[in-house]
C-alpha positions in Angstrom: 132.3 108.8 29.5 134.1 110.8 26.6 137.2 110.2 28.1 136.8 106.7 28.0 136.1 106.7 24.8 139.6 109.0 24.3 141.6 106.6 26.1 140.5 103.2 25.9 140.0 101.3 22.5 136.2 99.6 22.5 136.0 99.9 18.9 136.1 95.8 18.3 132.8 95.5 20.3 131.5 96.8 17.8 131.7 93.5 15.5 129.4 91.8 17.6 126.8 94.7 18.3 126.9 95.3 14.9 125.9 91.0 14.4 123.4 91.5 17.0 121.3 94.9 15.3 121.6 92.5 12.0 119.7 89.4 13.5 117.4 91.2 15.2 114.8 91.4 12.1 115.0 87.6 12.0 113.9 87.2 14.8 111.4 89.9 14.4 110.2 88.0 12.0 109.5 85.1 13.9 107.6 87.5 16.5 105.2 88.2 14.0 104.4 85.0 12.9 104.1 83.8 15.8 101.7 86.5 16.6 99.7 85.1 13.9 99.5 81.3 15.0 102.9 80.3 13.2 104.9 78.1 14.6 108.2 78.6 12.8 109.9 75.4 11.1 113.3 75.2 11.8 113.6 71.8 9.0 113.2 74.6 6.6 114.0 77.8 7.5 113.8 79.0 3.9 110.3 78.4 3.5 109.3 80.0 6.5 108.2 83.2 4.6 106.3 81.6 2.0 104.3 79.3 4.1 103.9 82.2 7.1 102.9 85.0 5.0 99.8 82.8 3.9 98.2 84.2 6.8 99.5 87.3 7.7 97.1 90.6 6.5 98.7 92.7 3.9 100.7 95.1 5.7 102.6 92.2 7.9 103.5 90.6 4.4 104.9 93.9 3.2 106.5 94.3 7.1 108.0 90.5 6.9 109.4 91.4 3.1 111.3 94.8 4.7 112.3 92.7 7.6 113.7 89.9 5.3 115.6 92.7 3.1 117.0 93.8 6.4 118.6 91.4 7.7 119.8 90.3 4.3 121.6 94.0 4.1 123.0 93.2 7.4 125.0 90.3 6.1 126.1 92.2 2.8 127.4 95.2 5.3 129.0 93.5 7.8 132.1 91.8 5.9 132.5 95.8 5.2 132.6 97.2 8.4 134.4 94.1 9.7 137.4 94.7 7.2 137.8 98.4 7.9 137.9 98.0 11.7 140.0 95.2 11.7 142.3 97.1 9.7 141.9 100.2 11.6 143.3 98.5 14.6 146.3 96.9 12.6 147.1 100.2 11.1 146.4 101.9 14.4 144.4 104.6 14.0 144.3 106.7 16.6 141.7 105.7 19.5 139.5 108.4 19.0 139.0 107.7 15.4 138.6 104.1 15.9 135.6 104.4 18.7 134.1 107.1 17.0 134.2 105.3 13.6 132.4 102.4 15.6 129.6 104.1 17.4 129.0 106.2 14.0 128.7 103.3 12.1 126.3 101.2 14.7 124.4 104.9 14.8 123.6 104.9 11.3 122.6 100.8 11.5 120.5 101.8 14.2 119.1 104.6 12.4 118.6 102.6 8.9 117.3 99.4 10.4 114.4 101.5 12.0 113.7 103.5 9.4 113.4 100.1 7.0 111.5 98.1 9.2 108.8 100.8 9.8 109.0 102.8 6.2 105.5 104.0 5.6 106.5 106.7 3.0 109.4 108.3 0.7 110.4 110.4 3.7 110.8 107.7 5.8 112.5 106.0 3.0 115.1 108.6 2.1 116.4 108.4 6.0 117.1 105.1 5.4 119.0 105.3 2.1 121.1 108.5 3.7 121.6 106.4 6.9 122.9 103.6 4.6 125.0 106.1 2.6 126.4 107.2 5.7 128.1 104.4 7.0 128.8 102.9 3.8 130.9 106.5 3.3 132.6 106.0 6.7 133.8 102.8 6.1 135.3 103.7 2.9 136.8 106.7 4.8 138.6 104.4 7.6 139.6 102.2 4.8 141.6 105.2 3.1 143.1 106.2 6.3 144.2 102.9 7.0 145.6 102.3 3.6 147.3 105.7 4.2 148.6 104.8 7.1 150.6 101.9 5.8 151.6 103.7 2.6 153.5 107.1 4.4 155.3 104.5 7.2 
């Protein structure tokens, strides 16, 4: 498997995993409430949470408000991680830094989005900001190497 990863570039599957670990509180979300007896309206989607959360105990509204944060972080990450793969492949980064870069980064989603979704307490909190701090700081790294790579040609 490792030498897979040394020899063949996977790196742009990432893109859509990455998609894919940000819808999934979305359609958590809709797990829930349906749970509850909500049917979701797809007319407006954007009153979903206000009408759903009606009926949901406490701790499901607090649940549904991470969940909604979630996915909303998703979005605001993935035009990052997009750019600085893309661009990791045009400047061509070496393979190894390229697949690495992409199963750190989806590593640290992975870790982040469960540690948001089921936060109970600081701790569980402060994995989920260093998890976010994490990839963030990767991303900015590839972007450096790729902007070096193009300004020592």
């Amino acid at each position: 498997m490792l030498s897979l990863l040394n020899s063949n570039n996977y790196s742009l599957l990432a893109l859509p995993l990455a998609w894919i670990i940000g819808f999934l509180p979305h359609a958590s979300k809709i797990v829930i409430w349906s749970s509850y007896g909500y049917k979701y309206n797809n007319v407006q989607p954007r009153q979903n949470t206000l009408k759903a959360n009606q009926n949901l105990p406490p701790h499901k509204q607090l649940q549904i408000q991470r969940l909604e944060a979630l996915h909303q972080n998703a979005h605001e990450t993935f035009p990052l991680f997009a750019t600085s793969l893309i661009l990791a492949n045009i400047a061509n980064l070496h393979v190894v830094t390229r697949n690495h870069f992409a199963i750190f980064f989806i590593a640290t989603r992975i870790i982040f989005s469960l540690a948001y979704a089921f936060q109970q307490s600081p701790r569980s909190a402060a994995l989920r900001t260093v998890a976010w701090f994490a990839g963030i700081a990767a991303n900015f790294y590839i972007l450096i190497k790729s902007a070096n790579a193009f300004v020592y040609v």
